[in-house]
C-alpha positions as CSV (number, residue, x, y, z in Angstrom):
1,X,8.7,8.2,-31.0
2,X,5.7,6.7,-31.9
3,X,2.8,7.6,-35.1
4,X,-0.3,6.0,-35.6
5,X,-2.6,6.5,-38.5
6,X,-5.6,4.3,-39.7
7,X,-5.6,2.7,-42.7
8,X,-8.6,3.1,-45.4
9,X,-11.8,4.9,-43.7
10,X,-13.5,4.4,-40.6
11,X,-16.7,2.6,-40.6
12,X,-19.9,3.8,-38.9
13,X,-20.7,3.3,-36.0
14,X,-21.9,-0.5,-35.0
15,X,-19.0,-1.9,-37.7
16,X,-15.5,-3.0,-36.8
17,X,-13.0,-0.4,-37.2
18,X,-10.5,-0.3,-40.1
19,X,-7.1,-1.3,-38.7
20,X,-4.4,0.7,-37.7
21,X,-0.9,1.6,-38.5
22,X,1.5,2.0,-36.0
23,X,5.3,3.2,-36.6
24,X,7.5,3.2,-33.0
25,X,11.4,5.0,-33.5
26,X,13.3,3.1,-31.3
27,X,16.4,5.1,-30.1
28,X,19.4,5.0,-32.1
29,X,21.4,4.1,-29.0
30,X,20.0,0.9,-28.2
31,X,21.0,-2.3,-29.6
32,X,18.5,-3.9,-31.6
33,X,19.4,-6.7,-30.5
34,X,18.7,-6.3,-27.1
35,X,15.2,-5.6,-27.8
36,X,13.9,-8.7,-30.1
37,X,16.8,-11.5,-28.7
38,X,19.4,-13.3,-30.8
39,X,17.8,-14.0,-34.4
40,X,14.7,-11.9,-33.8
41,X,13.8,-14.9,-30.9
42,X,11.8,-12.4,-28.9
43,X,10.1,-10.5,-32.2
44,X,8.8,-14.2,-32.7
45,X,7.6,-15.5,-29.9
46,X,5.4,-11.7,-29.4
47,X,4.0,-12.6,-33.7
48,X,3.0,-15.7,-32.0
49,X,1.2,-14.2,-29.1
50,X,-0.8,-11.5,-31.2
51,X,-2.4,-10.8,-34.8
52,X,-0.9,-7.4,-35.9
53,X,1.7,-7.8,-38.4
54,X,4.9,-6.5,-36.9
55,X,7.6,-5.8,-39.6
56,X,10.9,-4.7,-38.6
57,X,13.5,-2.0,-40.8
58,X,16.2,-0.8,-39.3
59,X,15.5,1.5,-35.8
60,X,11.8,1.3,-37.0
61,X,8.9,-0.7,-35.6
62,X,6.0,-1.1,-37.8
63,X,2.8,-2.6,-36.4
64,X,-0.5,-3.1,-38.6
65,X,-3.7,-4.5,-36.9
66,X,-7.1,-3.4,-34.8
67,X,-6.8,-0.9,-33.0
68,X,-7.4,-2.2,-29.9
69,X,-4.6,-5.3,-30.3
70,X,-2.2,-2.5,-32.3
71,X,-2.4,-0.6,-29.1
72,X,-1.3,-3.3,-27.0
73,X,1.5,-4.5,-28.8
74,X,2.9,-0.9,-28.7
75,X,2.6,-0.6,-25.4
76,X,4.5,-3.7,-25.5
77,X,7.3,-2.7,-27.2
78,X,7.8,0.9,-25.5
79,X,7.8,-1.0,-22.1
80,X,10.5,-3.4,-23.6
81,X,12.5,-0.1,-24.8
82,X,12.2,1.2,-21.7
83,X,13.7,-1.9,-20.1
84,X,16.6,-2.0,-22.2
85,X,16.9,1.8,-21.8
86,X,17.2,0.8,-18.0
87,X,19.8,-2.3,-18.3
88,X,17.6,-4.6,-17.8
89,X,18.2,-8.0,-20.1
90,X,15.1,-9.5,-22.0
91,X,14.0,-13.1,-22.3
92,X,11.4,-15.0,-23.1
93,X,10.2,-15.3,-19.7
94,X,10.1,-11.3,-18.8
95,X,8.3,-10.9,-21.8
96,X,5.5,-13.0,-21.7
97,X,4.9,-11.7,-18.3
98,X,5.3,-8.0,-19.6
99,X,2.4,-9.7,-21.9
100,X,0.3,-11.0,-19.3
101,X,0.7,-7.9,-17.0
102,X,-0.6,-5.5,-20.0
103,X,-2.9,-6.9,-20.7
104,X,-4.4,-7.4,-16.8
105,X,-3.7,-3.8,-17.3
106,X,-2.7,-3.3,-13.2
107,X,0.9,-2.3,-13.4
108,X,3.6,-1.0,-15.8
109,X,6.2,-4.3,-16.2
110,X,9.5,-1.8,-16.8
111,X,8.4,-0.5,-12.6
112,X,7.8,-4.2,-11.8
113,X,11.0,-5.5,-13.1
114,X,13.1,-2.7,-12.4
115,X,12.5,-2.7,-9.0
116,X,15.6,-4.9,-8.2
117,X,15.7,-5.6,-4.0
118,X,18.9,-7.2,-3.8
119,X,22.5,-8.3,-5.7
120,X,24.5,-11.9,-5.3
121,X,27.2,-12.6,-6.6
122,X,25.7,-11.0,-9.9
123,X,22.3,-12.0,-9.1
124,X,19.6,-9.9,-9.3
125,X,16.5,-10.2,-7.1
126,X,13.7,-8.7,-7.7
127,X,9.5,-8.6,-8.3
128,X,8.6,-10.5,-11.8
129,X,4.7,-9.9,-11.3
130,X,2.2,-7.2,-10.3
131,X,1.4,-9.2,-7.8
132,X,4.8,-9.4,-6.4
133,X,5.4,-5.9,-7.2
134,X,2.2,-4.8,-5.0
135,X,4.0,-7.5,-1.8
136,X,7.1,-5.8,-1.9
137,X,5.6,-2.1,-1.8
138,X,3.1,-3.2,0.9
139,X,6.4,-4.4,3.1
140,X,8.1,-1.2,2.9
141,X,5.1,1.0,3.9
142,X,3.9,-0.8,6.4
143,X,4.8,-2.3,10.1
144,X,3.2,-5.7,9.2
145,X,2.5,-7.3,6.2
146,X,0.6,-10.6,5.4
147,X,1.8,-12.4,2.3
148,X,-0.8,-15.3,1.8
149,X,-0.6,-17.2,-1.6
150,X,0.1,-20.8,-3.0
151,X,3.7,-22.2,-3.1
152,X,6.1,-20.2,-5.9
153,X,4.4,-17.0,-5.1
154,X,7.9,-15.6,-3.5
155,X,6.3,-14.6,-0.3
156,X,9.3,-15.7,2.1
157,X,11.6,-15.7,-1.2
158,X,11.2,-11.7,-1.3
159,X,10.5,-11.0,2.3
160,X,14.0,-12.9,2.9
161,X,15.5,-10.4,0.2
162,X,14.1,-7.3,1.5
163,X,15.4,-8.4,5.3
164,X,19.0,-8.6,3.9
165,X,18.7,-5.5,2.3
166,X,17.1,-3.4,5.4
167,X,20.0,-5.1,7.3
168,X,22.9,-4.3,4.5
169,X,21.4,-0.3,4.8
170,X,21.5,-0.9,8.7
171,X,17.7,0.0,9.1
172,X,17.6,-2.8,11.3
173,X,20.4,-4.1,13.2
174,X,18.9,-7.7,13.3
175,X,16.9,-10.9,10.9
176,X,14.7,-12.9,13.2
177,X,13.6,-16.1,10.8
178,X,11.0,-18.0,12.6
179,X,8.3,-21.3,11.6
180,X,6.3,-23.3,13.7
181,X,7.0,-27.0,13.9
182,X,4.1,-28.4,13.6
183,X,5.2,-31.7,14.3
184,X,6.3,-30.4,17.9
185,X,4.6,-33.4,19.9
186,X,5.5,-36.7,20.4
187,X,6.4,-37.4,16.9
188,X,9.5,-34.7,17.0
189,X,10.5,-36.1,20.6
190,X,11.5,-39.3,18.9
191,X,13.9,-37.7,16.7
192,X,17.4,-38.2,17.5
193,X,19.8,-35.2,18.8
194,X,19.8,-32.1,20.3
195,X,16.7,-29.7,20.5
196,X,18.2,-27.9,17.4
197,X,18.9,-30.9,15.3
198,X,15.1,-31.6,16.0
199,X,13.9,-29.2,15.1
200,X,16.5,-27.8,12.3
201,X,14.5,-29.7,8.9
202,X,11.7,-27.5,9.4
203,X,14.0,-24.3,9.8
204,X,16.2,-26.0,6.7
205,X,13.8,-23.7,3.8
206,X,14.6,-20.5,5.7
207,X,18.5,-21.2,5.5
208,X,18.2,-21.9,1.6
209,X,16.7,-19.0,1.0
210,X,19.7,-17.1,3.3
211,X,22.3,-18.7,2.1
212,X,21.0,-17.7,-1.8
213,X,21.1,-14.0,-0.6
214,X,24.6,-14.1,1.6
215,X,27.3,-16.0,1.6
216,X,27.3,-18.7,3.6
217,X,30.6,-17.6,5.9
218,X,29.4,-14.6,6.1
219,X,25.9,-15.7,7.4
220,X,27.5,-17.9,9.6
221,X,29.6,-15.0,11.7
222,X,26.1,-13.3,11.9
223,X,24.3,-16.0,13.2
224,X,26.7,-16.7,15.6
225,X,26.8,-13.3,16.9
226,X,22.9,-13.2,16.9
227,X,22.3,-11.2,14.2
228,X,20.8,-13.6,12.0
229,X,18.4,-15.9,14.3
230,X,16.7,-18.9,12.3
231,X,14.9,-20.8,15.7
232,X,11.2,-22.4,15.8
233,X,8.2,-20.3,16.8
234,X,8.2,-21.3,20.2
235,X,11.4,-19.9,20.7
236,X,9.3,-16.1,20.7
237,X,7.1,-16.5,23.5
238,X,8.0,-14.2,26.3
239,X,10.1,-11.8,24.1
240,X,10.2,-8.1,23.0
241,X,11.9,-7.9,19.4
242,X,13.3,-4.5,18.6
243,X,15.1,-3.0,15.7
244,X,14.1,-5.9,13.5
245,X,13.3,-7.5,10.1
246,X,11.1,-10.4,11.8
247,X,9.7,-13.0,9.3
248,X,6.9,-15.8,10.3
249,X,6.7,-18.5,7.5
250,X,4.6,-21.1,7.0
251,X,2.0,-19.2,9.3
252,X,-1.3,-21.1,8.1
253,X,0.3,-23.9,10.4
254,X,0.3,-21.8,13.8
255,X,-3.0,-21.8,16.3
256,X,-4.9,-18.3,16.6
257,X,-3.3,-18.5,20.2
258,X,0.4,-18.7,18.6
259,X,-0.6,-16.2,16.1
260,X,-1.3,-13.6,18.6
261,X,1.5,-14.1,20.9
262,X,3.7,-14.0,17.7
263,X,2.3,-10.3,16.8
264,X,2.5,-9.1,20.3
265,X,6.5,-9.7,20.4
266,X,6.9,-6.6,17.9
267,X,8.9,-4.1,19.3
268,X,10.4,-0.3,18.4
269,X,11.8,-0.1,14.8
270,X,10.6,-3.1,13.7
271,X,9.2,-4.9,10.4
272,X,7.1,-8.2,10.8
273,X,6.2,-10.0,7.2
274,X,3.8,-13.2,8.2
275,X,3.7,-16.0,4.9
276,X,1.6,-18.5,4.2
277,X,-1.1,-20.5,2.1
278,X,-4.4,-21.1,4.1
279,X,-5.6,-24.0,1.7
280,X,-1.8,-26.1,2.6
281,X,-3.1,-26.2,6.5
282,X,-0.8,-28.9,8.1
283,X,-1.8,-28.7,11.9
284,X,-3.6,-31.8,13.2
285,X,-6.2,-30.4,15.2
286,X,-8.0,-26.8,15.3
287,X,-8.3,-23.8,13.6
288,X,-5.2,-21.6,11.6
289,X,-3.9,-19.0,13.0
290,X,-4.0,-17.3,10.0
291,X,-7.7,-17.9,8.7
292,X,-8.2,-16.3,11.9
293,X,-6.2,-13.2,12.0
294,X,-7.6,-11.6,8.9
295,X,-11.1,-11.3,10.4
296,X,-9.3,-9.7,13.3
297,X,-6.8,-7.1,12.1
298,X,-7.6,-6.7,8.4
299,X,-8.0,-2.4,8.3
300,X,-6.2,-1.7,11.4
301,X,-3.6,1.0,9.8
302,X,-0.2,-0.3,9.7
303,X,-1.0,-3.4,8.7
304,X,-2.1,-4.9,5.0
305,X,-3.3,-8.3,3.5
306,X,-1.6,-9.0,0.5
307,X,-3.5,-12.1,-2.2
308,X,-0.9,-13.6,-4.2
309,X,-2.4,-15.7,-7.0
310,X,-1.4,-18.8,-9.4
311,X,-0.5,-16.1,-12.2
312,X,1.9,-14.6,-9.6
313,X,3.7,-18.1,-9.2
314,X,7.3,-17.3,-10.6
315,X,8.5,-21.2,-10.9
316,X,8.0,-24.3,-13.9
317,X,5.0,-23.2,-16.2
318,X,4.0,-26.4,-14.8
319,X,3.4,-25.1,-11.0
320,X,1.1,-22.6,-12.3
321,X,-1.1,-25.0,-14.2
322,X,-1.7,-27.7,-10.8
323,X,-2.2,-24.0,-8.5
324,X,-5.1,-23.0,-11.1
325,X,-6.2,-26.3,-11.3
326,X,-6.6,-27.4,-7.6
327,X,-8.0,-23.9,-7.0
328,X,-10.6,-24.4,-9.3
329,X,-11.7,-27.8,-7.6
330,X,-11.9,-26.2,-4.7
331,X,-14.1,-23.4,-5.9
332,X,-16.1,-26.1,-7.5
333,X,-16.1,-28.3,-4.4
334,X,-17.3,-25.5,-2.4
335,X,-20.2,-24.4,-4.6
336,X,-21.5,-28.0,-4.5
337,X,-21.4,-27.8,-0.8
338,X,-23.6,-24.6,-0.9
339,X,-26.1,-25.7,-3.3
């Protein structure tokens, strides 16, 4: 339950606004606990993020403040109820994105981080940003999906979940993991071994990201009866993939030729997710396949373009900072080259 009253009179109009009072009930079945971490931790770190005095008695949450920032730090704690209400566990980390997602104001965190695609060994995998939360939707209503966004994003991370899931609910009876190798000249003919043992380091990622999801036994037996297939892009040409959870990583490194043949494998009952950062372009020579595609395909139905950004990067703090950072010399770079 949650009251609201202002304290003192209003002013007129053109003058700041008394502040507000705001009383939340939380529910007598939850833990409080749960809510503000072990010796209020949360409750503290949320004083530190906002103004409003937040006092705490019993089941009751009082909040005094202006309106506007009173508002948002009850919306804050009714979306932490509600993810306790749900199971979910609250840290420090959940929380200062439920913070940063309010107050973007494009999605309700409790739907974000509720929305768990898959469970490991106790594990739970799952959207932590809007951003993320918008990737994952796109994937399950459409064919194909483009996930384009700097490292940390989760783009092959979540597409990888979502494959094993469609595949544990046998709505595909096959994962087909595929990368180009962009060394695949001369330089990777001079690499000792077999074809595969060439080629396996750049296929290495996509079998860390398996072998987090699945047990590595397990996704051995399903490799070796082909229904797990990790193999190079070249691998696709000439095929027709049906019934499948097909996944293209690293795509910014194939040729618009590649990219097309690539697209024009799918097949009945399938689901293609393509990955890939357009400003980490490895390929020696000539233009990304998928700089090029977009101008193509972007608003053919069946098919979306999903922007993840440096706020949607899920790994160190740290990450975050150099992704805003280098974006912002680019942006700079390029409006020097303009003027």
């Amino acid at each position: 339950m949650i009251e609201s009253k202002a304290i003192g009179r209003g002013e007129n109009e053109g003058h700041l606004l008394e502040p507000t009072q705001i009383r939340l009930v939380v529910p007598p079945e939850l833990n409080m606990v749960d809510l503000l971490g072990q010796e209020d931790l949360l409750l503290r770190l949320i004083e530190d993020q906002f103004e409003s005095v937040i006092s705490v008695r019993g089941n009751q949450i009082t909040i005094k403040g202006m309106p506007a920032e009173s508002q948002a730090v009850s919306a804050l704690f009714t979306e932490m109820i509600s993810l306790v209400e749900k199971g979910e566990q609250l840290t420090p980390e959940n929380i200062e994105r439920t913070i940063e997602m309010l107050r973007l104001g494009d999605c309700s965190p409790s739907a974000v981080f509720s929305d768990v695609l898959l469970t490991h060994k106790g594990k739970s995998i799952r959207p932590m940003t809007s951003g993320q939360k918008h990737y994952v939707d796109a994937i399950r209503k459409n064919t194909v999906t483009f996930g384009i966004g700097p490292a940390g994003t989760g783009k092959t991370y979540l597409a990888m979940a979502m494959a094993v899931e469609a595949l544990k609910h046998r709505e595909v009876g096959r994962i087909i993991l595929t990368r180009p190798a962009v060394e695949a000249g001369e330089s990777l003919g001079y690499l000792p071994g077999t074809l595969f043992e060439k080629v396996d380091p750049y296929l290495r990622p996509l079998y860390d990201a398996l072998f987090d999801m699945m047990d590595v036994e397990k996704s051995q037996q399903l490799t070796d009866k082909g229904v797990i297939e990790i193999a190079p892009l070249a691998f696709m040409r000439g095929r027709t993939l049906n019934d499948s959870f097909i996944i293209l990583d690293e795509a910014q490194n194939t040729s618009p030729e590649q990219m097309k043949m690539f697209l024009t494998r799918l097949g009945f009952g399938s689901r293609v997710v393509i990955t890939g950062d357009v400003t980490q372009v490895d390929r020696p020579v000539g233009q990304s396949g998928l700089r090029v595609v977009r101008d193509i395909l972007d608003g053919v139905s069946g098919i979306e373009f999903v922007d993840l950004k440096a706020r949607d990067v899920v790994r160190h703090k740290l990450v975050q900072r150099i992704v805003t950072a280098y974006t912002q010399f680019e942006e700079q770079k390029a409006a020097k080259s303009d003027d």
